[in-house]
N, C-alpha and C positions, 0 to 999 in steps of 0.2 A: 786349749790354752793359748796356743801362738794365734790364732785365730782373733782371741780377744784380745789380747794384746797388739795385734795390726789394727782391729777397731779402734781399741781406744787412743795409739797413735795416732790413728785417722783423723779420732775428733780433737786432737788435744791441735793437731797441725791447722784443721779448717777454721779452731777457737782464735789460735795466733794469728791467722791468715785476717778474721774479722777485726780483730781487738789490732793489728798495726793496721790494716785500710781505715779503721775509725779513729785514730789519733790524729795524725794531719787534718781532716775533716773540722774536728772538735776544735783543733786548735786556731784555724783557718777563722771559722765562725768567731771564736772568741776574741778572735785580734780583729774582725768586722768591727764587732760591738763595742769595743774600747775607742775606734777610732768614732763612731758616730757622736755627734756634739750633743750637748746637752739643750733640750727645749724650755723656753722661759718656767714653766712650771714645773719643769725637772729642780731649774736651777732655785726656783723659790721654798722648796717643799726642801731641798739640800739644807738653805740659809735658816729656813726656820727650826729644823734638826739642831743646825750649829751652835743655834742663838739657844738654845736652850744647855747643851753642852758647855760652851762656853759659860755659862752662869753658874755651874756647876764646880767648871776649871777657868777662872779667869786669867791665870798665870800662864794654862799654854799658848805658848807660844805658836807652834805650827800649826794648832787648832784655830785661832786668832788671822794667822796670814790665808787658810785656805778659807775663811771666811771672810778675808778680804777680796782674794781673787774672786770668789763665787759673787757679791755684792758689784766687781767690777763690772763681772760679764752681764750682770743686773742694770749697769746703766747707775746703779744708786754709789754715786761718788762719798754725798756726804755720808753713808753708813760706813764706809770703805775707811773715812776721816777719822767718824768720831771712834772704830772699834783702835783705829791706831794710835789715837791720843790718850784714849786709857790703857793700851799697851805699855806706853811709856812709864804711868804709876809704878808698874810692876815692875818693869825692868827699863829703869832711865837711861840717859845718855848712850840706847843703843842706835851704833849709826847706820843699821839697816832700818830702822824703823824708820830712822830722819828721813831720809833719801826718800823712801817710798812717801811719808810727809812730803815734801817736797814737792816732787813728782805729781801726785795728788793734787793738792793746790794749784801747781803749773797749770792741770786740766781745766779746774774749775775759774783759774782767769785769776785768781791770789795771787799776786803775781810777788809782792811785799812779803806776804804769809808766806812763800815758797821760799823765797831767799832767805828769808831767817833759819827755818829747816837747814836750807842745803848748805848756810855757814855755818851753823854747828855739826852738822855732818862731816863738814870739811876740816876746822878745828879739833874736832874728837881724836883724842889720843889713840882711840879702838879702833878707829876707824883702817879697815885693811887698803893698801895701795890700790889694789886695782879697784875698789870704791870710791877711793879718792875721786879717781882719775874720773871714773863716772860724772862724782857728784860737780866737777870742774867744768865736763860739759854743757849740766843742764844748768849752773850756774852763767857761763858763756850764752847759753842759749838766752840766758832772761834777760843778760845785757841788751842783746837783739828785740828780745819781743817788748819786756816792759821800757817800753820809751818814756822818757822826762818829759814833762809838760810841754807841748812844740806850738810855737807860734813858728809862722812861717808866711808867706806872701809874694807876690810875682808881681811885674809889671810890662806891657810889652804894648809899643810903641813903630808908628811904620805911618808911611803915606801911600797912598791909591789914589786910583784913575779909575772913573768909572765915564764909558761911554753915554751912559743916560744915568744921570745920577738921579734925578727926579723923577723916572717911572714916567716921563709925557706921551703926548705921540710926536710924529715924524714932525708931522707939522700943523699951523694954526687951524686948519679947516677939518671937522669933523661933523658926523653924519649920525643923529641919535633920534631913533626910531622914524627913519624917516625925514627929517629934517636936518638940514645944516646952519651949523653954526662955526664961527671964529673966536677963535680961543686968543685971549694974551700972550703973550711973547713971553712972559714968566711960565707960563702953563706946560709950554712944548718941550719939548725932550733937550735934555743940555746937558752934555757932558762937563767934566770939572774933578780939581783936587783936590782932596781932603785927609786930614790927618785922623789917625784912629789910634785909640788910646782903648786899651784893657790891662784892668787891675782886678785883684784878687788877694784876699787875706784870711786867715786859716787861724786858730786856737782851740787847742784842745787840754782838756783841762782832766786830769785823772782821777776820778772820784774813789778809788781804792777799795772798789766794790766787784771784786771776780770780773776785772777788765773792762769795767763800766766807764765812760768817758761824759763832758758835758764839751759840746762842740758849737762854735760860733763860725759864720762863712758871711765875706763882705764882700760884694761883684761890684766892680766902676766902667761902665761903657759910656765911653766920649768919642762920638764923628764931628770935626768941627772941618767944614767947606771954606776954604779963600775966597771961591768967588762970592762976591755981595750978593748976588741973585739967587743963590742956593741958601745963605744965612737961613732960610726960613723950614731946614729939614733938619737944619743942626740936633742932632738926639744926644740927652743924655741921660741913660739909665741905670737905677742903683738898685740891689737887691740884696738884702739880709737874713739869714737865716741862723737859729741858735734851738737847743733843745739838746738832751741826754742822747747819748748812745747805750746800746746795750750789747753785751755780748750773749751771742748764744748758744754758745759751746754748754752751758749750763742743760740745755734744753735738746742736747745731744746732736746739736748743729754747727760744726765745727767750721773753723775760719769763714763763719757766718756773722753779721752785726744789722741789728734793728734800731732804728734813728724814731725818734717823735722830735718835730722842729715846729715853731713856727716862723712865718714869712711874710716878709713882708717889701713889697715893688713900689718903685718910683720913678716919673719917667718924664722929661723935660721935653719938648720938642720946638725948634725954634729960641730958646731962650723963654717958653710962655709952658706953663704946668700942664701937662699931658694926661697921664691919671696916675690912679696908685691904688697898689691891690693888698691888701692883708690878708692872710691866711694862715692854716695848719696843715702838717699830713704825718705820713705814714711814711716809710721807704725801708727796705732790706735790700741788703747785700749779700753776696758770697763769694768768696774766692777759691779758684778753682789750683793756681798756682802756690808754693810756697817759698818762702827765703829761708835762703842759708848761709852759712860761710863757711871757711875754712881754717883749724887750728892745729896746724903740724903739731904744736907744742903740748898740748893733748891727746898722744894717741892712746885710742883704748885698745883693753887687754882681748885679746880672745875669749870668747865663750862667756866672757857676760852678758846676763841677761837684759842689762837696762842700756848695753850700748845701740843704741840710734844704727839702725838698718844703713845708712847713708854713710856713717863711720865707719862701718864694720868689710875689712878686706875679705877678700874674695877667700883667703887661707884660714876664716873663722869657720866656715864652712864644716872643714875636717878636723880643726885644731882640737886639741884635748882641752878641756877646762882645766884653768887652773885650781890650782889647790887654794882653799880657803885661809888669811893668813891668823884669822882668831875663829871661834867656834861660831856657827852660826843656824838658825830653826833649818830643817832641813828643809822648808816649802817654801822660803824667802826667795830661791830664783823664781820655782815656778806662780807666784804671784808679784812679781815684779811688773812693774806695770808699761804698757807698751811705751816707746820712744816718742819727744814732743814732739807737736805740729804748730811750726810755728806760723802764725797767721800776719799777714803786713795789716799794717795800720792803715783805716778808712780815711778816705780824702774824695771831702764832695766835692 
């Protein structure tokens, strides 16, 4: 009897001994697999789950935002839009909804669209303070990026000395295949002063189209020579350019813009018509750098999720979140959408 009883000890010890070494293990593995991201066709076969659920329950709420988030990480902004705007049907004037509106739009280059969101966000009585404070700085930020129609234009002016202003040689006698010959005294190389004139004029015009612009560019190049003997190089050259811009943030190319312009050259020389070129093209941009500012008067709260990385002290880090100050979907932080990037304005 004691006999079996130290057996079955024995086993019940080696069972404990496998069942705690296999806990850590399992648990090890399972926190691997929650951290690995999701692959496009994970994240589509989710949305389409959703989209079907949600038709079922169009009133939930945290159903609705984590089918936002998943549509974000999709790239498909405008589904992200329109599940938000039938949101609102069901439960209006919520100002997590606006904000995230807002924000939304920001991306897509709405730039009109977005301020309307983020002033009724900001207006709404429900609206909680440290939302507020949010919705204040991507309001501020639109200050910055949607700019008012801008004409603008330069002029700059100066004189020079050029040692051989006419490209001659040293002097009248030169040697061409073998032969010589004497050049005029107008021919040979002549130093001389001349005033130089550059202009430039800019208008861009807002087409209210997700950051779409229509841009006009006017070049004035004017060398006019004192000495009478030079008169005959005098250049002066005009060049215009006009055509849409596009943004393409749309197309998931962010502080990026594609221009279609046409052109067109003119070119004097002497005071007698030179040539002139019409044309079209093509051109893209990207900027690699971003603008910002600064607004004491806005500081944001810790731990939320829509405060701009750039805003956010170094004490947000460890800070507690705060407590929410009205009820809100419980997956509203985790689909909030990441902080703006604001792009400076193209100038050809």
């Amino acid at each position: 009897m004691k006999a079996g009883c130290g057996h079955l000890a024995a086993i019940m010890a080696a069972l404990c001994v496998v069942l705690c070494g296999c806990a850590p293990a399992f648990a090890s593995t399972s926190t691997v697999a929650k951290a690995q991201p999701l692959t496009p066709s994970q994240i589509e076969s989710r949305r389409e789950a959703m989209l079907v659920e949600m038709m079922a329950r169009p009133n939930d709420l945290d159903l609705a935002f984590e089918y936002v988030k998943l549509s974000k990480m999709a790239g498909d902004l405008e589904g992200a839009v329109s599940t938000l705007e039938r949101m609102l049907i069901y439960q209006p004037n919520t100002p997590q909804i606006q904000l995230e509106l807002g924000i939304l739009y920001y991306q897509l280059g709405a730039y009109e669209v977005s301020r309307n969101y983020l002033q009724q966000a900001k207006v709404n009585p429900a609206t909680p303070p440290q939302i507020a404070q949010q919705v204040q700085i991507y309001i501020e930020q639109l200050d910055v990026t949607a700019e008012p129609e801008t004409f603008s234009g330069s002029i700059y002016s100066g004189i020079r000395w050029e040692s051989n202003a006419n490209t001659g040689p040293a002097n009248n006698s030169v040697t061409l295949n073998g032969i010589d010959f004497t050049l005029d005294d107008q021919a040979v190389g002549r130093s001389g002063w001349s005033n130089l004139t550059i202009g430039n004029v800019h208008y861009s015009h807002d087409r209210e189209r997700q950051g779409d612009t229509f841009e006009f560019d006017f070049l004035a190049y004017n060398s006019w020579y004192f000495d009478s003997v030079l008169q005959d190089i005098n250049l002066n050259f005009f060049e215009a350019t006009v055509g849409p811009s596009y943004n393409l943030k749309r197309w998931e190319m962010p502080k990026s813009r594609g221009y279609v312009y046409a052109i067109g050259d003119l070119a004097y020389l002497g005071q007698d018509y030179y040539f002139s070129a019409p044309g079209a093209g093509l051109r893209w941009t990207s900027f690699a750098a971003e603008r910002s500012f600064l607004a004491p008067a806005s500081r944001p709260v810790c731990g939320t999720s829509t405060t701009p990385p750039s805003c956010r002290p170094r004490a947000c880090a460890t800070a507690p979140r705060p407590a929410s100050a009205s009820p809100t979907p419980t997956s509203w932080r985790r689909a909030s959408s990441s902080p703006p990037r604001v792009m400076p304005s193209a100038r050809t």
